[in-house]
N, C-alpha and C positions, 0 to 999 in steps of 0.2 A: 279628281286630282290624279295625279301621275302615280306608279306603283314605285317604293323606296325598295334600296338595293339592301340585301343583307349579302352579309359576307362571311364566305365561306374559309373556315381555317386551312391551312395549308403550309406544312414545314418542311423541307426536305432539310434533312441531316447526316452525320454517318456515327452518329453514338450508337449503344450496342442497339437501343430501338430504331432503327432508323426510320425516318419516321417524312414522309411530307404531309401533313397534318389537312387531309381535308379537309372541306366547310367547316374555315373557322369561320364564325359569321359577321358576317356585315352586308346588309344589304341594300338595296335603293326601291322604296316603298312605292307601287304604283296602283293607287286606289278610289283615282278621284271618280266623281260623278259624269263626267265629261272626258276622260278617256281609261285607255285599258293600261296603263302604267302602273308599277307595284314598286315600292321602294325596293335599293337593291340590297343583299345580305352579304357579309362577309364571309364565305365560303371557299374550302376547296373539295375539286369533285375530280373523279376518272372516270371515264364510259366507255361501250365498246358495244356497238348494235350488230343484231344476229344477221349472219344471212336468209334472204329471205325476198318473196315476188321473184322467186329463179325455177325453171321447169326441165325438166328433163326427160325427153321422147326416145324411145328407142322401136327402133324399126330394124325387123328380120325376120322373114319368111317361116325359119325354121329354126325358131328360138322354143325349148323347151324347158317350159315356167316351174318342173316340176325337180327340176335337175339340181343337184348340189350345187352346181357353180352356177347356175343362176340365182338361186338362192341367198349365198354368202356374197353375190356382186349387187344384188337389190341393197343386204344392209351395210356393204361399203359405200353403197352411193347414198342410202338413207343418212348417212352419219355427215353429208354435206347438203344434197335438196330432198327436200320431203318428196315433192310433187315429182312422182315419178310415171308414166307415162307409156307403159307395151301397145306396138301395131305388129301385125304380119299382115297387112293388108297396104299396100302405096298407098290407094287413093284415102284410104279411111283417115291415112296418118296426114297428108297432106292439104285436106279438110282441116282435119284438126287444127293444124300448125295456122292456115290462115285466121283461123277464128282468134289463136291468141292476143291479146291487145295489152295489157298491163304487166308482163310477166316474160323475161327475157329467158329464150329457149338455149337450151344443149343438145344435140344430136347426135346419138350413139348410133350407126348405120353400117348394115353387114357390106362388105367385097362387093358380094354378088348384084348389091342395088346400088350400089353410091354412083355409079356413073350415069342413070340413067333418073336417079330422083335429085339430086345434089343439083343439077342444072337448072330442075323447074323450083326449087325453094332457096336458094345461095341467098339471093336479094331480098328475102323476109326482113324486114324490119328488125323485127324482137327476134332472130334467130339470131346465136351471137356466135357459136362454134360448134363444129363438126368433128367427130370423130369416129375412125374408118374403121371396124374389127373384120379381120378377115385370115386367112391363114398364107397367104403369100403376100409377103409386105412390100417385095421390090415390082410386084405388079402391079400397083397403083399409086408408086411415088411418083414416076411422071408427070400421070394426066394430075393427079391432087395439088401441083404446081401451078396450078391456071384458076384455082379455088381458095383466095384469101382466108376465108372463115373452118376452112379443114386443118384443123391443127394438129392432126398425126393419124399415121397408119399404124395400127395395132396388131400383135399378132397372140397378147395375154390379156385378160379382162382386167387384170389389177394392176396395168400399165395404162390402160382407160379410167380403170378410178381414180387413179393418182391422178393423169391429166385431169382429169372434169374438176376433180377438188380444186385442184392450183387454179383453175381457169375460173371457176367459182367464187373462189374468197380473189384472185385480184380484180374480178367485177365487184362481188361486193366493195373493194376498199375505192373503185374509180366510181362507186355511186353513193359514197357515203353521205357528199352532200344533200343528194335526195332522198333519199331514205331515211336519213337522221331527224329530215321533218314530217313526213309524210306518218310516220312509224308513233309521231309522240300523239296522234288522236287514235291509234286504235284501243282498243278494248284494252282490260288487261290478261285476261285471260290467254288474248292472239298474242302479248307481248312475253306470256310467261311463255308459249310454246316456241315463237321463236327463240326466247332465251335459251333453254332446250337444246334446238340444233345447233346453237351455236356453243356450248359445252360440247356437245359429239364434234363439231368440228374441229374443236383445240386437239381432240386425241389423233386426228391425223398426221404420218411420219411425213416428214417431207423438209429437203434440206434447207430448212429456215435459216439457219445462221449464216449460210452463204450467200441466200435473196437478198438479207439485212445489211452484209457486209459490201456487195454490189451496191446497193442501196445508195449505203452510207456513202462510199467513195463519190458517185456519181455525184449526189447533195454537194460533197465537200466543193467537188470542181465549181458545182454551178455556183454555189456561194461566194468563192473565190473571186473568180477570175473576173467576174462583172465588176466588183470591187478596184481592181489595178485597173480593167482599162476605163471605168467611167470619173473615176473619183481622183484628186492627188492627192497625195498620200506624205505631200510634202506642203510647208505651210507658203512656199513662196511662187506665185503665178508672172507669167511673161505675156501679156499680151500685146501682138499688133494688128495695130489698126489701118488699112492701105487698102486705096481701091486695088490697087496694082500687086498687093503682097504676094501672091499667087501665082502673077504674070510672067516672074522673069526668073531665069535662073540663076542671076547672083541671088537676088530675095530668099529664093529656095538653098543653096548654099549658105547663105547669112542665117537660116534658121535653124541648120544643123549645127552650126558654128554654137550659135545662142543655146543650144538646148544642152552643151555640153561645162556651160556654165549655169542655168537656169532650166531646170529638168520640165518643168510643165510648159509646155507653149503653144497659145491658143492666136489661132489669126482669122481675122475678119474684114472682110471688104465691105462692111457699110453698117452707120454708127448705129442702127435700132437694133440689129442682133449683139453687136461688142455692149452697149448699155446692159441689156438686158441680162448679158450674160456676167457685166460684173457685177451688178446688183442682187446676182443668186448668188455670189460671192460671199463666203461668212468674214463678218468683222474682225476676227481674229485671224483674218489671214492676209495677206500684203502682197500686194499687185505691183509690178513692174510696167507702165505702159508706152509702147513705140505706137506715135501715132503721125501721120503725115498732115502736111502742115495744115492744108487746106479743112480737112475733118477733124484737126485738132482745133483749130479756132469754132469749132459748132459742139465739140463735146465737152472739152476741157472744161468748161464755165460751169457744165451740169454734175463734173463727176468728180472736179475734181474735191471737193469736202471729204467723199465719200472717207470712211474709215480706212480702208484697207489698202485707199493708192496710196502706195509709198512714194515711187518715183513715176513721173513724166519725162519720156525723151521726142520732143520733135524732130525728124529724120524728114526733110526740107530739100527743095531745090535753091529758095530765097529765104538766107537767111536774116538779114535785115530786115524785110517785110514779117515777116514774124516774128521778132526781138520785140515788137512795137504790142502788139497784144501777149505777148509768152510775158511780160516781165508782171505781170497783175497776178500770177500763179508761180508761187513760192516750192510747189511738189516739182516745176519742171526743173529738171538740172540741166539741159543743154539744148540749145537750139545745132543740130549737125544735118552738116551737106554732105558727107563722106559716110561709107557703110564702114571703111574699117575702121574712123576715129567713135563710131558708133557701136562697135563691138569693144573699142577698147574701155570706152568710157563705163559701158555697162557691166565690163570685168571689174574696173577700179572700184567702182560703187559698190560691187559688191563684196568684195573684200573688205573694201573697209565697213561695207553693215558686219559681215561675220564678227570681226576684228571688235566694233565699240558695241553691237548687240544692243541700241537702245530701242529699236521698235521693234524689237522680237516679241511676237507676241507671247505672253502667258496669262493664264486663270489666278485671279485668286479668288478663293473663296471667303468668304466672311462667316463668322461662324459665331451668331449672338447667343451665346447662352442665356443669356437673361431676358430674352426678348418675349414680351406678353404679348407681342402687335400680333391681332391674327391676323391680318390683311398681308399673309406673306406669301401667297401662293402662286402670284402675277409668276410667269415662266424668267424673264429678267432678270429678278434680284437672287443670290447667291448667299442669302441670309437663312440656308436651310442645315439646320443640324443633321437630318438625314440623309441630305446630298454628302457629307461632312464625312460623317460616319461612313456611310459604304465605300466612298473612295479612298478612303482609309483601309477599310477593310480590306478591298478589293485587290487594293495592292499589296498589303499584308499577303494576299494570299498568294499573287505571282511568285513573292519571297520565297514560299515555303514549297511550293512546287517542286520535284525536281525534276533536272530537264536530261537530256542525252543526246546523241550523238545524231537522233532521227531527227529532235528538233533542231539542232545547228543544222542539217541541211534542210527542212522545211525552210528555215530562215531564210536560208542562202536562194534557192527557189524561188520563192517570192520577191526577194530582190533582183532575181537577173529577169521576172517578171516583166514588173514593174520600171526597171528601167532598162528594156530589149533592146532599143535605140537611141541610147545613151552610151556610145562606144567607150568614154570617158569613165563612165560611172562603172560601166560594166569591168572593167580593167581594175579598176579599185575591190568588184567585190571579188571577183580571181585572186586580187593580192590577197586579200581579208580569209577566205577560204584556205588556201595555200599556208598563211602564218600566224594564223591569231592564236594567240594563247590571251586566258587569261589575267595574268599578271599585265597581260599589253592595251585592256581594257580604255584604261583614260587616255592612251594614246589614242585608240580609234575612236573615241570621244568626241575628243576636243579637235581634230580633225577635220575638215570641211570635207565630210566624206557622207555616205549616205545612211552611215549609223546616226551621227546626229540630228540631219534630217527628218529622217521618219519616227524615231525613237521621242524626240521632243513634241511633235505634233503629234503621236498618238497618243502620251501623256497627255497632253493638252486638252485632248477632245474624247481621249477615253474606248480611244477605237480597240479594245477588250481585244479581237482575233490579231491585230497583228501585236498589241504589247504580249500575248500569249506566247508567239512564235520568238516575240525580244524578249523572254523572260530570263535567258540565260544570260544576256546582256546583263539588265539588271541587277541581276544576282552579282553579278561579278564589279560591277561598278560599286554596290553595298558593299560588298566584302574590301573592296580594295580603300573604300573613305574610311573602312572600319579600320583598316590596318595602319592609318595614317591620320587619323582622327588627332586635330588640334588639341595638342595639351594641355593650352593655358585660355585665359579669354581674352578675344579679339572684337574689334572693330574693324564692318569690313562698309564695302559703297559698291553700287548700283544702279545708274545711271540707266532712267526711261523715260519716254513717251508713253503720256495718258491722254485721252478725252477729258475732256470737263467734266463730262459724265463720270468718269472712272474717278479723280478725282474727288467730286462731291461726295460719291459713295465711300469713299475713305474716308474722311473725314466726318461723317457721320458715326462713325464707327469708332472710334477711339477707344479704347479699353479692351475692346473685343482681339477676340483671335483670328488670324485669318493664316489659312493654306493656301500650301502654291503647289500647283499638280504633277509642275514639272519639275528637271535637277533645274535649282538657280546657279546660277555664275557670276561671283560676285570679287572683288578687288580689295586690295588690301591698300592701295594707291587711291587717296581721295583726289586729288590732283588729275590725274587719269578719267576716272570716272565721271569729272566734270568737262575735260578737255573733251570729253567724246561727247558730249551733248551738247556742246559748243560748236562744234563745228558743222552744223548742221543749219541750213535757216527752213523753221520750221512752220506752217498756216498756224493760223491766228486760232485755231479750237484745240491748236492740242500744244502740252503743257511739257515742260520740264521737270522732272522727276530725281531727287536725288534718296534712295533705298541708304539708309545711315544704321545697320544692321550692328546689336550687339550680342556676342553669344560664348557664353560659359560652359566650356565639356563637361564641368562640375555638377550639372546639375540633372535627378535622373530621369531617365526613359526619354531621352533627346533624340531626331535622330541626327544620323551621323554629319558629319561635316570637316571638310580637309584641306591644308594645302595640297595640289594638286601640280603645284610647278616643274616638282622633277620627274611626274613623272606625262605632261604635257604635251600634245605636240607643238605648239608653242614656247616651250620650256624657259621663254622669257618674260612670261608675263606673272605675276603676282594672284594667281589667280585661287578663290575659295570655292569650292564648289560643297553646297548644301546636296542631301541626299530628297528625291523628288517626297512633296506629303509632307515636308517641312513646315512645324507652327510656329505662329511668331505672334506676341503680343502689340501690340498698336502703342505706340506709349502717344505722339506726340506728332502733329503739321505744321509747320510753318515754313514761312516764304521768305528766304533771305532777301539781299539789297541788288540781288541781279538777275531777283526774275524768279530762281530757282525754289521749286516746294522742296522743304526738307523734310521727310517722313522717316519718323524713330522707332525702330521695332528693336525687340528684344527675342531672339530663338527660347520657344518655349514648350514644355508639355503641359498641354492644356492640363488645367485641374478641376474641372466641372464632373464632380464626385459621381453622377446620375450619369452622365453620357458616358463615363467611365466604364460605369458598371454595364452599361445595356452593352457599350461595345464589346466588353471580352464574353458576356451572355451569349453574346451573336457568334463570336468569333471561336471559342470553346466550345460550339455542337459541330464544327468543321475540320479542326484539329486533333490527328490521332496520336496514339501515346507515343510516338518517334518526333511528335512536336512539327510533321507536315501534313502538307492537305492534297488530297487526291483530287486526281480529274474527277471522278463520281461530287467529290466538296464542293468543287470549283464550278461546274452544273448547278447545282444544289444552291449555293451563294449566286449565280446571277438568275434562278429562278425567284430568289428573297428580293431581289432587285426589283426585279419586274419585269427582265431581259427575257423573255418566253424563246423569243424563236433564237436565242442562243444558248439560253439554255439547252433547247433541243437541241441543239447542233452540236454539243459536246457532249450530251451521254451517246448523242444515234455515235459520236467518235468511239467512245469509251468501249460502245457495246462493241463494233469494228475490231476493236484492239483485244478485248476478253478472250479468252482459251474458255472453251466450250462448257468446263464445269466448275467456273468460275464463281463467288458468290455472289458480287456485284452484280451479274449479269439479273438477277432475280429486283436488286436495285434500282437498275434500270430500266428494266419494265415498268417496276411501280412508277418511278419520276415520269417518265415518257408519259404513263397513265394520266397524272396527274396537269399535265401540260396540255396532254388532248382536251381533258376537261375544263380547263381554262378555257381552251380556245372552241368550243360549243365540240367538238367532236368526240360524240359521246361513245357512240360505237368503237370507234378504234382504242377510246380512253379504256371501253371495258376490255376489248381483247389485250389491251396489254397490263390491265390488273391481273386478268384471267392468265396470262403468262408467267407473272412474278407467284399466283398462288403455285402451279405447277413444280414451281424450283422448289417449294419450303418444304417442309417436312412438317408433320401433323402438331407437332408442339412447339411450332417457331412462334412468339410471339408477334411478329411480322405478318403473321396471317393478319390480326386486325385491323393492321395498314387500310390493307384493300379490301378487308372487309367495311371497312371507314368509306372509301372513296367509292367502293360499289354504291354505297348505299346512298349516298351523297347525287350519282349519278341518278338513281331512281327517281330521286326527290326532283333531279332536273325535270325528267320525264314526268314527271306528277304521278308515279306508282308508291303510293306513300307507307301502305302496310308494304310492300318490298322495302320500301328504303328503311322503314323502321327492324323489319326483320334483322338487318342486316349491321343496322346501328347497334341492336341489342345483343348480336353474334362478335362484334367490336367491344364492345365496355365488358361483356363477359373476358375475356380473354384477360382487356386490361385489368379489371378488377381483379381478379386473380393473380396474376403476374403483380401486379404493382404496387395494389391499394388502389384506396379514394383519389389520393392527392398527388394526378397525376396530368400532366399539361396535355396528353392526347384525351384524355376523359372529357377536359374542358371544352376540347375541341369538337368533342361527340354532343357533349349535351347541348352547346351554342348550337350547333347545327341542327337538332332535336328541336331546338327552338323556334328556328326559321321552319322547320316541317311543321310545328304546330300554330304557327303566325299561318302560315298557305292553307290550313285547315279552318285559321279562323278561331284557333282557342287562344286566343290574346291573352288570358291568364297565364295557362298553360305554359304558352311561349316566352312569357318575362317570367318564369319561375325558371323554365331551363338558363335563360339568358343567366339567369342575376345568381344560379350555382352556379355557371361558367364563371363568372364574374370572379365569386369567392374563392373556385382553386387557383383562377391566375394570381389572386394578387399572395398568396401564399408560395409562390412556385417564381414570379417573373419578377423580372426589374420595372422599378416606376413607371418608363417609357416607353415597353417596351410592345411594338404594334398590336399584337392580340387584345393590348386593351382598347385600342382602339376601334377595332373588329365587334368588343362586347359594348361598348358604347353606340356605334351604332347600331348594332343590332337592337337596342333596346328604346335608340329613339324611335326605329321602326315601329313599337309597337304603340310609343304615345300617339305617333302621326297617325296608324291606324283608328287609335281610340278617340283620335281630333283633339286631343294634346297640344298644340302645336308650340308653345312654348316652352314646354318640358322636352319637346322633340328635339325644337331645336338649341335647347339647352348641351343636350346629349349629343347631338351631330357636331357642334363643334367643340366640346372638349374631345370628342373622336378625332375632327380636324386636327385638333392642339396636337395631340400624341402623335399623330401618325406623320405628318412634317418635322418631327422631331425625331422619327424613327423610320422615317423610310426617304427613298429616293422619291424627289420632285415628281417625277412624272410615272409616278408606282402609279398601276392604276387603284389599289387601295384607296387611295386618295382620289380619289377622279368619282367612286363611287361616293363618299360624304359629301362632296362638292354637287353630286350632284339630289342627293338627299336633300340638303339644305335648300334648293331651287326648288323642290316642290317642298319641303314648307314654304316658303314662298311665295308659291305659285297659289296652294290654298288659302293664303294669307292674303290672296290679290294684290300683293307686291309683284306684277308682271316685271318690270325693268330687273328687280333686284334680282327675281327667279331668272329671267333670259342672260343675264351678270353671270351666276353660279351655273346655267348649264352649259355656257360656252368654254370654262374651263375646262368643266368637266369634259367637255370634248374635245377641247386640244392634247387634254393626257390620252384618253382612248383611242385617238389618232393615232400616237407616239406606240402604240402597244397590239392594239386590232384592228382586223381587214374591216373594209366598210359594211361586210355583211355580215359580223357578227351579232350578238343581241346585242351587247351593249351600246354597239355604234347606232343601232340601226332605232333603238331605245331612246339614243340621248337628240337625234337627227330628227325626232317624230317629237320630244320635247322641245325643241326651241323652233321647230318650223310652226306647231301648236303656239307656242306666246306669241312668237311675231305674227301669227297672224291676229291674236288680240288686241296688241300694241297696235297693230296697222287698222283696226279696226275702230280703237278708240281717238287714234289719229281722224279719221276718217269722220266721226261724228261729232268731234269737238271744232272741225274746219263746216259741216256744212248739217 
């Protein structure tokens, strides 16, 4: 059977422990007879691999070994490469140098020889850098220009140590991939000396904070900027379809014209790229499509159901011969012979969608509290309490941010970005820049401008980096519905377009709660609300919608909700606008006498007493005593998410912004640490625990942090008395500091567990598990994921014992919990999902085990590169059953 995943604790916080709580455990057991899979654990871990396989030669005639300064330059260079290396003889050294094979060389080489040896060895393979000491430095900058791998003229020895180091450790970190595996079968003995040098190498000085800070920026752009120009960043597409789109330069003036009404616009001269490309289209987003007559009558038939086309414009020579097939397809609104009645038709249409807003897309979430169904982890359905939770959260926490004067023009940046060639748009955000105050908020709102835009689709879709940079947005929209907030209770309407699909799913739901991600905009005019759904003729799958919302200021913890009329840029429309995260109870569907579904809600705060409490648990280890949350929090929260690689991206920000003796800065190490170690990079994991222990002082209890995630990292590496050393260097600290009954203890001894499950002491390991067990439930909330994490770790150990239905007893109330407390596509989840495929698998339920490990691997898609272990784990499980299934196919046909 396959090996089951235990899992590793892991918390980042900013309470006075701060704390990201390595291996807590949950793992995924891979143990069968038939391969080398082990279930996995619940863990969190940091690592950081020494330097190491690096040599260093030095050649010079008339080096004297006996001399002070050579002396004190041997143990500046010992404190980076052991392997160190004297010649005064050329040919002897240059022997040498050929023979090396697995070990990447340095060359320290006097004046006197470098012009004459440097020619016959430059092209060594494994030579990686040259360095020249001599005492006239402007005599050999010239010709050392013609020599890539000569990386300075020297004229001090401690100007060459410093270079070899720096060149040193950033080899080390550009071969960490290789060496991170190579390194886990040696000895341990070769592993405790490299650990070794790599201690002496942290005490080297060298302007780290400024490497980082280059770093960071660099990262920032590249993150960026690929973002604006591959993706829109707005929910509504213009595509045309024309052999000739290209050809002419009215076409090419018509589509400058269009882009100033319609920002994203994509053109294609033949229908197998245009198809293609609107079906990588997400459903929630609404396509505009100009297509010419001839290739509209070959496409239209295929795409037009699709969800997302909103409109069809045929733009025709003969319009009659077209009328005769256009009229069977309800999306097309015009059959036109003229470019300008085609620009104008596409302006009208579009005003009036801003204007009645019934296919605008938004999310809502459903949110069953009471739901026993485990079958809820299909990516589709919206029936997750933990998706529920953090996006609540989430945005709780933009709220409490605060923002300043850097981030209004970050914003602004990104806007004049994103839309460079958008003359129109760009003049709107000069005006924006130039006058916006906040009090003038709802006006650039409600606006057809490009705060609406982008602000509403990244709500939508939860694009985290640009609602980060809208956070001041936000904030000021809150404050201003807070200040206007409806005094009495209202009845307001909401006029949309559904799918059937969307629909049925509502309607199943009744009773439940459901959130909307984005601000709603909603009418106090029922009349209104229906007129704009009217006027529309709409294909035969999607529905009429009428949102019949009632909502009480009266009642507490709502959130906000206002007229918004006077202070509108429409300031004649009747309009409510609900604050985005808004809940509302389902009371009631039905379908009047003209068609229209009437759906009853009531604005509400949820009262499901359990998610209550796990929330503010979550949300009260990120809030500090001024009642806001730091960028260091805001990391910290979308590492709880499962967001890794942004999480990294906003402490490497954090670290970028910190003044040098900072305290955070020691914070940030450790999270960084703990992120590497998620993502298999153990080495860099450890140097950057090894940098947060540096900052602390000898009685911070923050030492046992990373004494936690070292030891954690060991256990990765299979160094088990290290890892335990170091566990028991952790619970000492805590125990003292804290007591027994303390949620990092828990998270020491679950991990203590999964070390003695890899040992093999299955007792051992469910004694640790099932203490972990006992301090969480005296410390946490009902639901809240650690127990999830001690649940499976402890199926782990029936599956090991061939339990299997006690295993999988335990792996899915782990499921139960952790859907309840974490994000859909946390990998947490991805590892029980995939636990429970090998029970399965040992169960010779092939079909049901290849079921549960394809989940498992659509989350670990969502979260790691294809070469991680997990991927690379779960890709060897279901390539393993299908070839059984294919096999038993095979013998039951012949």
């Amino acid at each position: 059977m396959g090996c089951s995943a235990s899992e590793v604790s892991n918390s980042l916080s900013q309470n006075p422990q701060y704390t990201v709580t390595p291996l807590s455990s949950s793992s995924t057991l891979n143990q069968q007879p038939n391969s080398n899979r082990r279930p996995k654990r619940d863990y969190r871990i940091d690592t950081n691999e020494i330097i190491q396989n690096f040599l260093l030669i030095w050649l010079d005639e008339n080096i004297d070994e006996s001399s002070d300064d050579y002396l004190n330059s041997i143990e500046q260079l010992r404190r980076t490469i052991n392997t160190i290396e004297i010649f005064h003889d050329t040919n002897e050294c240059i022997d040498y140098m050929s023979q090396v094979q697995n070990e990447k060389s340095f060359l320290i080489i006097s004046g006197a020889l470098c012009e004459s040896v440097v020619s016959r060895i430059h092209d060594t393979i494994q030579l990686h850098s040259i360095y020249v000491f001599c005492q006239k430095q402007e005599k050999y900058e010239e010709w050392a220009k013609n020599w890539s791998k000569v990386k300075g003229i020297f004229t001090e020895i401690t100007s060459v140590c410093d270079a070899v180091r720096q060149s040193a450790r950033q080899c080390d970190q550009d071969d960490i991939g290789i060496t991170g595996v190579s390194s886990l079968n040696q000895i341990e003995p070769s592993f405790m000396y490299t650990q070794l040098l790599k201690e002496i190498i942290l005490e080297i000085d060298f302007d780290e904070q400024k490497e980082i800070k280059d770093l960071v920026e660099q990262n920032i752009m590249m993150a960026t900027i690929p973002t604006l120009q591959e993706n829109n960043l707005e929910s509504i597409y213009l595509i045309w379809l024309d052999a000739v789109v290209d050809q002419s330069q009215e076409n090419i003036d018509a589509q400058q014209q269009i882009r100033s009404i319609i920002n994203h616009l994509k053109t294609f001269q033949n229908i197998q790229d245009c198809e293609k490309y609107i079906n990588q289209i997400s459903k929630d987003d609404r396509i505009l499509l100009i297509v010419s007559g001839q290739l509209g009558q070959e496409i239209v038939p295929r795409i037009h159901y699709n969800r997302q086309i909103f409109s069809i414009y045929v733009y025709c020579m003969n319009k009659v011969k077209n009328e005769e097939w256009a009229k069977h397809f309800p999306k097309i609104k015009g059959i036109i012979t003229e470019l300008n009645d085609l620009l104008n038709q596409i302006q009208l249409d579009h005003f009036k969608r801003i204007e009645n807003k019934v296919d605008e897309p938004f999310i809502i979430n459903i949110s069953k509290f009471n739901n026993n169904n485990n079958n809820i982890i299909d990516k589709s359905t919206k029936e997750l309490n933990g998706e529920f939770l953090y996006s609540q959260l989430l945005m709780d926490c933009l709220l409490r941010m605060k923002s300043n004067l850097t981030d209004k023009n970050e914003f602004i940046n990104l806007c004049k970005k994103f839309y460079e060639n958008n003359s129109k748009e760009l003049n709107l955000i000069k005006e924006f820049e130039k006058n916006y105050s906040s009090n003038q908020v709802l006006w650039w709102y409600t606006r057809d401008s490009f705060i609406y835009r982008l602000l509403n689709k990244a709500l939508r879709i939860q694009n985290i980096d640009l609602l980060f940079v809208f956070r001041f947005i936000i904030y000021d929209i809150e404050k201003q519905l807070k200040l206007y907030q409806c005094s009495s209770s209202i009845r307001v309407y909401r006029g949309q377009l559904m799918s059937i699909d969307e629909l049925n799913q509502l309607k199943i739901s009744i009773g439940e709660y459901i959130s909307i991600n984005s601000f709603l905009s909603t009418s106090l005019n029922r009349q209104q609300a229906i007129k704009f759904l009217n006027e529309y003729n709409f294909s035969h799958n999607l529905q009429k919608i009428l949102f019949e919302i009632d909502a009480n200021p009266y009642i507490n913890n709502l959130k906000s909700f206002a007229n918004i009329s006077s202070k509108s840029f429409y300031s004649n429309e009747q309009e409510i606008l609900f604050m985005f995260g808004s809940i509302f109870r389902l009371i009631n569907i039905k379908q009047d006498n003209n068609g229209i579904w009437i759906i009853q809600m009531i604005l509400s705060n949820h009262n499901n007493e359990n998610l209550k409490i796990l929330y503010d648990n979550i949300k009260n280890e990120y809030i500090d005593i001024n009642n806001e949350i730091s960028l260091l929090s805001f990391g910290n929260i979308l590492y709880q998410m499962g967001k890794y690689d942004l999480a990294e991206k906003y402490f490497q920000r954090l670290l970028k912004d910190l003044s040098n003796n900072h305290d955070d800065i020691s914070k940030c190490y450790y999270s960084l640490g703990v992120l590497a170690l998620i993502k298999d990079n153990y080495d860099l994991s450890l140097n950057y625990h090894e940098k947060s222990l540096k900052l602390l002082k000898p009685n911070d209890s923050r030492l046992a942090d990373s004494y936690h995630c070292i030891a954690c990292i060991y256990q990765k590496k299979e160094y088990f008395k290290n890892a335990l050393e170091y566990y028991n260097k952790a619970l000492n600290i805590w125990y003292n500091k804290f007591g027994e009954d303390y949620y990092q203890i828990a998270d020491c001894l679950s991990n203590m567990g999964c070390l003695n499950e890899k040992e093999e002491n299955y007792s051992k390991a469910l004694e640790y598990h099932q203490k972990a067990l006992k301090i969480r439930k005296k410390l946490l909330p009902k639901d809240h994921s650690d127990f999830g994490a001690s649940y499976n770790n402890i199926g782990n150990i029936y599956l090991y014992l061939h339990e299997y239905d006690l295993a999988l007893e335990n792996y899915e109330y782990s499921l139960k919990i952790k859907i309840k407390s974490l994000p859909i596509q946390h990998s947490s989840i991805a590892t029980t999902l995939e636990n429970i495929g090998l029970v399965y698998e040992e169960k010779k339920l092939f079909e049901k085990s290849l079921e549960y490990y394809k989940k498992a691997a659509n989350i670990f898609r969502e979260t790691f590169s294809s070469n991680h272990s997990n991927m690379i784990d779960i890709e060897q499980s279901i390539k393993r059953i299908s070839s059984i299934l294919e096999s038993q196919i095979l013998t039951t046909y012949f």
